[in-house]
C-alpha positions in Angstrom: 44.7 125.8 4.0 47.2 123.0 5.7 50.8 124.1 6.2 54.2 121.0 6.8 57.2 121.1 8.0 59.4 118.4 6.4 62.8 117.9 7.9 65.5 116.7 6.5 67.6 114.7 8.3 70.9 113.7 8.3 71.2 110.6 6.6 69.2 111.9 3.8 66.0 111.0 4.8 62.6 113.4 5.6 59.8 113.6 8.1 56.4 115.4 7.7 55.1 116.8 10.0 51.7 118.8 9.8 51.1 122.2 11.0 47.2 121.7 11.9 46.5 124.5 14.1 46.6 128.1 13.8 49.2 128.7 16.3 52.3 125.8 16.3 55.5 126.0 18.5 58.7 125.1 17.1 61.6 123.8 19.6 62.5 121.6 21.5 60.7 119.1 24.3 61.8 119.4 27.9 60.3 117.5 30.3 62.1 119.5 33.0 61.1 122.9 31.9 57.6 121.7 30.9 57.9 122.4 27.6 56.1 120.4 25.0 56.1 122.4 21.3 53.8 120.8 18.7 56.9 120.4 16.4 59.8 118.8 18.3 63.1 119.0 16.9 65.0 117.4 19.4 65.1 114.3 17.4 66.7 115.7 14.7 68.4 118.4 16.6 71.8 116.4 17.8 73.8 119.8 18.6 71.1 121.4 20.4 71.0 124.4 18.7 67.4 124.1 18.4 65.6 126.2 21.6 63.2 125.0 23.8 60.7 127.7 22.5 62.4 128.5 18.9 59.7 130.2 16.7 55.9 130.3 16.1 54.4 129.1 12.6 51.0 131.4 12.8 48.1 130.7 10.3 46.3 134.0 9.5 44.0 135.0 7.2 45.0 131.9 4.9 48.0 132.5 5.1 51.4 131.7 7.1 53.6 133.6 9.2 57.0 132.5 11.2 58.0 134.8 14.3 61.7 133.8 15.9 60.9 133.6 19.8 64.2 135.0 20.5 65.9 131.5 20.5 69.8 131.1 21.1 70.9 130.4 17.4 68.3 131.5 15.7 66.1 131.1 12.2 66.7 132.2 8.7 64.6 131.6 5.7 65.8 130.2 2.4 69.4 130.9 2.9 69.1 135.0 3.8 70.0 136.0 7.3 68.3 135.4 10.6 64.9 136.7 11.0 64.2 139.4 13.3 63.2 137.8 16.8 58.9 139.0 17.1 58.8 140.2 13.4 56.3 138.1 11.5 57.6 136.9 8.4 55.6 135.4 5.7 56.2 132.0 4.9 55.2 130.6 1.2 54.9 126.6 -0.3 58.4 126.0 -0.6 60.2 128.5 2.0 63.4 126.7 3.1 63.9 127.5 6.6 66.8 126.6 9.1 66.0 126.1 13.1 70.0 126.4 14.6 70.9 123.9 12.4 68.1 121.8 11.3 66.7 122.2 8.0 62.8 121.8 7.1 60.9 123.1 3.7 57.4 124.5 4.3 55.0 123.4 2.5 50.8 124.2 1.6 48.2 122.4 0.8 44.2 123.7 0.0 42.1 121.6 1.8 38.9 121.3 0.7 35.8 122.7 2.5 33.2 120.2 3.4 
């Protein structure tokens, strides 16, 4: 199974962006604290209310989990309150999920076995 991210920006538009390994940081790059997540939302993220380490998407099991890393302004998932910071959610096809203030729907896919 393949998770995405897709964000929405601003202007209307979206960007995919895969969620290929089992463990994926969320946040934000910072080249002085060394800190490069898989997703970077710093593009999109023109408040920074993104952290630099916001929240782990965890594949398990064939499944998906989200865990909040603490972060400043933290994550909720499709419109409820923030999550829990080190309580791992499950995420489903679909899940809506805010960063701070940056939007994204998760999304699976089954991939084959070759």
């Amino acid at each position: 199974i393949r998770g995405c991210v897709t964000i929405h920006v601003e202007d209307g538009g979206e960007v995919e962006l895969p969620v290929d390994s089992d463990v994926v940081l969320v946040g934000r790059a910072s080249l002085s604290d060394g800190v490069y997540p898989e997703i970077d939302l710093a593009p999109f993220d023109h408040g920074n209310y993104v952290s630099r380490r916001h929240a782990f998407i965890v594949r398990r099991h064939g499944c998906f989990i989200i865990e909040d890393l603490e972060s400043t302004n933290g994550t909720s998932l499709n419109g409820a309150q923030r999550l829990v910071p080190h309580a791992p959610t499950p995420l489903r096809h679909g899940d809506k999920i805010m960063f701070g203030e940056t939007k994204v729907t998760f999304s699976t896919e089954t991939v084959p076995l070759d």
